[in-house]
C-alpha positions as CSV (number, residue, x, y, z in Angstrom):
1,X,146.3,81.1,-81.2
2,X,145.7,83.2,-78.3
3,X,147.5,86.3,-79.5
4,X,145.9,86.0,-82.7
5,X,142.3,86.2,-80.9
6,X,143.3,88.9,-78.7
7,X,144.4,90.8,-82.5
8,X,140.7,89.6,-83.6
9,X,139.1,91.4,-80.9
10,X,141.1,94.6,-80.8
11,X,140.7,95.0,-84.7
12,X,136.7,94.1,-84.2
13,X,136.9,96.9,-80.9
14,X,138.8,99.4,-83.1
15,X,136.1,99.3,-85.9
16,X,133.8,99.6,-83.9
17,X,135.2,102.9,-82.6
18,X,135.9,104.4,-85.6
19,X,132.0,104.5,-86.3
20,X,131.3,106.6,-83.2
21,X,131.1,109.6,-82.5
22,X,134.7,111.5,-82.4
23,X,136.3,107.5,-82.5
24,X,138.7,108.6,-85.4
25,X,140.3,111.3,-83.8
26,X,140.3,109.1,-80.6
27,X,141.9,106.4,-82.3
28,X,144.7,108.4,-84.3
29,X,145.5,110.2,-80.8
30,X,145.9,106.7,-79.2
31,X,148.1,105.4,-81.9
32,X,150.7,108.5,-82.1
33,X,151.6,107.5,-78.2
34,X,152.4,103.9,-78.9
35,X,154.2,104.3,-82.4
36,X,156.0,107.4,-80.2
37,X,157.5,104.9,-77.8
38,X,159.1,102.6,-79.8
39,X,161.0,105.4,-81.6
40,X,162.0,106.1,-78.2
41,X,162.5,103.0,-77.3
42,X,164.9,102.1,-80.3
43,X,166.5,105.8,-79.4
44,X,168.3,104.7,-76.5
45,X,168.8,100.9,-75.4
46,X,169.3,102.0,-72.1
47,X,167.7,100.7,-68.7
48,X,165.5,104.1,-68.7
49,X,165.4,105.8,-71.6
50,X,166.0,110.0,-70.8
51,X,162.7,111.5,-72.7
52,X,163.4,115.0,-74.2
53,X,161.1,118.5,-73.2
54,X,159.6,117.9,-76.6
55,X,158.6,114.4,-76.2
56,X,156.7,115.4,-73.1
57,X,154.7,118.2,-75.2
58,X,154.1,115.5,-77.9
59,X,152.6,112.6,-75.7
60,X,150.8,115.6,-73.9
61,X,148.7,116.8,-77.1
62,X,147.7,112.9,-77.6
63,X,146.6,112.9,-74.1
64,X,144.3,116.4,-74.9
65,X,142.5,114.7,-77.6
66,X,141.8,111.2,-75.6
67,X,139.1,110.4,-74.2
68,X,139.0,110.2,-70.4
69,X,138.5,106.6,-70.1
70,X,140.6,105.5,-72.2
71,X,143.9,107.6,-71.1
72,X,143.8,105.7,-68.1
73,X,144.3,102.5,-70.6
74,X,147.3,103.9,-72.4
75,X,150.7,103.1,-71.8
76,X,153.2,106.1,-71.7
77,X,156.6,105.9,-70.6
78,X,156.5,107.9,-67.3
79,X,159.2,107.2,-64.1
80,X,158.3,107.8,-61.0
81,X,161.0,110.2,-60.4
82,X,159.5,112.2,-63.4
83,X,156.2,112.1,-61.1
84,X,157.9,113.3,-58.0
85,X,159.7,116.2,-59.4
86,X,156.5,117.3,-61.1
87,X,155.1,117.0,-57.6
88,X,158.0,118.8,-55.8
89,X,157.6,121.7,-58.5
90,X,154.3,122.3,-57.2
91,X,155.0,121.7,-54.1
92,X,158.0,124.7,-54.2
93,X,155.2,126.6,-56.4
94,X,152.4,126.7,-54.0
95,X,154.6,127.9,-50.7
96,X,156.2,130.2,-53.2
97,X,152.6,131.8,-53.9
98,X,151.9,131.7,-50.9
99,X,154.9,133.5,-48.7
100,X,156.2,135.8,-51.6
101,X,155.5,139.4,-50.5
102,X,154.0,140.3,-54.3
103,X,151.1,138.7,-54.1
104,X,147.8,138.6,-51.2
105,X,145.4,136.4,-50.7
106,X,144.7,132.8,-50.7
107,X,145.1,130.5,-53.3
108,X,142.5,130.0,-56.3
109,X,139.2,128.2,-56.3
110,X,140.4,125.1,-57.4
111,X,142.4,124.1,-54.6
112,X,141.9,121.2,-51.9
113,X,141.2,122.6,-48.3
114,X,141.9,120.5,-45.5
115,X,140.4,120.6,-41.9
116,X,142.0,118.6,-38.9
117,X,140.6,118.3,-35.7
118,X,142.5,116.7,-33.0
119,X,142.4,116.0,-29.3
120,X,145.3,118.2,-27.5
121,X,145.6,116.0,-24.8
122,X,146.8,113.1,-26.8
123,X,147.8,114.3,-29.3
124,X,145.7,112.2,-31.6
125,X,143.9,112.7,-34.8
126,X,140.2,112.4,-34.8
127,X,139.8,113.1,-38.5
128,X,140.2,114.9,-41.3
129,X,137.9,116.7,-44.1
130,X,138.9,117.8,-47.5
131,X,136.5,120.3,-49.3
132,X,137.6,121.4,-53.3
133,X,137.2,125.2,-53.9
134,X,136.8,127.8,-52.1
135,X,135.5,127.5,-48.7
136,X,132.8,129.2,-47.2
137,X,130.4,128.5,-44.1
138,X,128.1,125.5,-44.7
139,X,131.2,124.0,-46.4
140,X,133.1,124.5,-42.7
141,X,130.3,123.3,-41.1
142,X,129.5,120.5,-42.8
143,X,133.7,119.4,-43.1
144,X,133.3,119.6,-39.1
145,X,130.1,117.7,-38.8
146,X,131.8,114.8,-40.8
147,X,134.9,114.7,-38.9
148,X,132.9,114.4,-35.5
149,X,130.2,112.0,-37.0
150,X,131.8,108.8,-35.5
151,X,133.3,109.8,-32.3
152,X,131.1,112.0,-30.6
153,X,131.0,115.8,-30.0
154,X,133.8,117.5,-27.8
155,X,133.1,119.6,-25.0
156,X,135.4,123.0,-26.0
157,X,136.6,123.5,-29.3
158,X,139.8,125.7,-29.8
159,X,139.7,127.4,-33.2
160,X,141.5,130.7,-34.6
161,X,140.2,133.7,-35.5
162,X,139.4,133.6,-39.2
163,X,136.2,134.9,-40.4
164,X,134.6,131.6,-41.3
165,X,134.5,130.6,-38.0
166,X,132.7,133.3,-36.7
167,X,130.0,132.7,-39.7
168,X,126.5,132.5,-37.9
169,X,126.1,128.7,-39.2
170,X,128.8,127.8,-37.7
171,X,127.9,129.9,-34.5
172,X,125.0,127.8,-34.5
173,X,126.1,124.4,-35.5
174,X,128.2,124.7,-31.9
175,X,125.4,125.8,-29.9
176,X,123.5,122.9,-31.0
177,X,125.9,120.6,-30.2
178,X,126.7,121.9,-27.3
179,X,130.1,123.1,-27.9
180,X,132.1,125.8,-26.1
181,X,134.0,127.5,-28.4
182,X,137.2,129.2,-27.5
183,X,139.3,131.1,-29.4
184,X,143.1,131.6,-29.5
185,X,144.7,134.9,-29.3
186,X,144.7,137.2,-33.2
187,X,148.2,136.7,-35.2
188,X,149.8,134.5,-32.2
189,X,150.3,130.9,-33.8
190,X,152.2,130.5,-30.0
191,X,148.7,130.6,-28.4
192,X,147.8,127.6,-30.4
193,X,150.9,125.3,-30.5
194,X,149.7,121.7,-30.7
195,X,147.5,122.0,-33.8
196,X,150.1,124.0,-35.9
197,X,152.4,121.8,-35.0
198,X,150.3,119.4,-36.5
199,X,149.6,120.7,-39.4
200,X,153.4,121.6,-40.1
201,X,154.2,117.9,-39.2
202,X,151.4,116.3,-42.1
203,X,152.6,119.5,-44.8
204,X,156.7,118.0,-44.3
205,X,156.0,114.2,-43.3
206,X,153.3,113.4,-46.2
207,X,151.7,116.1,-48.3
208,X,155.1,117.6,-49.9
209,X,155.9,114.0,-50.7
210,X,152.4,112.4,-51.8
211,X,150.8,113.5,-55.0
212,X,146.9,113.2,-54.9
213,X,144.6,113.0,-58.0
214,X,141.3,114.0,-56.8
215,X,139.5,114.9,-53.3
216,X,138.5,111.1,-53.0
217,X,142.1,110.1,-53.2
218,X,143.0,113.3,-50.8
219,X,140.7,111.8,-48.2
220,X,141.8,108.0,-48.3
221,X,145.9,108.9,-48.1
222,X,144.5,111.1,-45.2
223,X,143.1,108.3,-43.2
224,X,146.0,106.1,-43.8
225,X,148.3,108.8,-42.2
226,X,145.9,109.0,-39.3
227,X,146.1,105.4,-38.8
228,X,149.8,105.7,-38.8
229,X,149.8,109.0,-36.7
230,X,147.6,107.9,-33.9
231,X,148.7,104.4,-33.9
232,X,152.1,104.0,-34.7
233,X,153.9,107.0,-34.3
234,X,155.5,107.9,-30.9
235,X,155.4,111.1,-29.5
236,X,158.6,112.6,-27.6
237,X,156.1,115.1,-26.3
238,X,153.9,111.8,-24.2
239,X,157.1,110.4,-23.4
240,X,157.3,107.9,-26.3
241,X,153.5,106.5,-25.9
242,X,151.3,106.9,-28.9
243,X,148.5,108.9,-29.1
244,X,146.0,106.1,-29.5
245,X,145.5,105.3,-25.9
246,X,144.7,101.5,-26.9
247,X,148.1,101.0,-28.6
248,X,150.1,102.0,-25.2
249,X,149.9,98.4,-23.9
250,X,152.8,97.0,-21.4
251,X,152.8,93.1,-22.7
252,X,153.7,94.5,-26.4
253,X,156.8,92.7,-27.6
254,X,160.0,94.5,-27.7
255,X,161.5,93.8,-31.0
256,X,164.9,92.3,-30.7
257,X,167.9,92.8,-33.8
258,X,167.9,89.4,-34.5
259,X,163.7,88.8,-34.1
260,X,162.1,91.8,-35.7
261,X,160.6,92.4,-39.6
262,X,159.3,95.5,-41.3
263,X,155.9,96.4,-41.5
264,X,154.7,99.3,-44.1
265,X,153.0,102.6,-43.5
266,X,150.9,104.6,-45.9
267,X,151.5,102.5,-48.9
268,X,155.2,101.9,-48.1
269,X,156.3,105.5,-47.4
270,X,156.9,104.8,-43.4
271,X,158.6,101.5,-42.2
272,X,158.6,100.6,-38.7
273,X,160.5,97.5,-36.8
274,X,158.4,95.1,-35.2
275,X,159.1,92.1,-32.8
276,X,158.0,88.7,-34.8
């Protein structure tokens, strides 16, 4: 009785559709996928079914003509492996544009930029910023403002050379927060070891193996990796201790091999021992 309801209301949600504007097309394009699937399904009975180059350009065209809202409702046979690779292709695409000696410049106006501002004496994170497109000065400005909005200005900021740091907002964003600025030497990444070490550290730990979907969910996997950075990552550099000065505690247990359980970093992708 209950699958016949639920077979009342889609047929009563699917008329209803197909009176709208553009709800045909919509509705063809969501029935292609689905019929699709079972003839891949009955293909192979296999655990996970190996799709074809031309079953990924079919279910593609279906996507084009859903609507937004209701692709995310669609079901389309997709493994997560199929997700990484895709990922590690553009991971493998982007340093390729990058470092290849053919092409100059930076990448295009729809990319993610990323600022990270940390303390060199710890070693720890104080946040991190993400503007889409290109950047420019009040974007740099404001990215910074945010990342020192809940824990106070610094005293001296070390910063490179690049011309959007010698913009004249930015210039005067420092002044009025009373910020010495000092800069590191041109071309030497030597003269500024810590934070390039840094930012080498998140590219190979978590951004070459975490896909993003939008500058929202950029900015929340960010966060998580800070947590993790600054409060559960030692540091060979500080001896072992942690960056997170409140985490270096001398009455925290010391997990033993037969007392100790796993606890989960950034959604799984970490996982440290801990003392039960």
């Amino acid at each position: 009785m209950r699958d016949l309801a639920i077979l009342f209301i889609h047929l009563l949600v699917t008329t209803a559709r197909l009176f709208g504007p553009g709800g045909g097309r919509s509705v063809v394009a969501e029935s292609l996928p689905v019929k699709y699937q079972l003839l891949v399904l009955n293909r192979s009975r296999a655990r996970a079914p190996s799709l074809r180059p031309m079953d990924r350009v079919i279910v593609g065209l279906c996507a084009i003509l859903m609507r937004p809202a209701r692709l995310l409702r669609s079901v389309i046979i997709l493994k997560p492996s199929t997700v990484l690779s895709f990922h590690r292709a553009l991971v493998e695409r982007k340093y390729r544009l990058l470092f290849t000696a053919k092409t100059h410049g930076k990448p295009g106006p729809k990319s993610h930029w990323v600022m990270v501002v940390m303390d060199q004496f710890t070693r720890r994170i104080i946040g991190f910023a993400v503007h889409k497109g290109a950047p420019d000065g009040p974007g740099v400005c404001r990215m910074f403002n945010c990342i020192i909005s809940g824990s106070g200005s610094p005293l001296y900021l070390s910063c490179d050379n690049d011309p959007l740091f010698r913009y004249r907002q930015w210039e005067a964003n420092l002044r009025i927060l009373e910020v010495t600025e000092v800069k590191t030497v041109p071309y030497v990444p030597l003269s500024h070891p810590f934070v390039e070490r840094l930012i080498g550290t998140i590219r190979r730990e978590y951004l070459d193996k975490v896909p993003f979907w939008s500058a929202r969910d950029l900015e929340r996997k960010l966060l998580l990796y800070k947590e993790y950075y600054n409060r559960s990552r030692p540091h060979q550099g500080r001896n072992g201790a942690l960056p997170d000065s409140g985490c270096n505690k001398t009455d925290r247990k010391n997990a033993r091999l037969d007392a100790f359980r796993w606890k989960a970093h950034c959604h799984g992708l970490y996982q440290l021992p801990e003392a039960t």
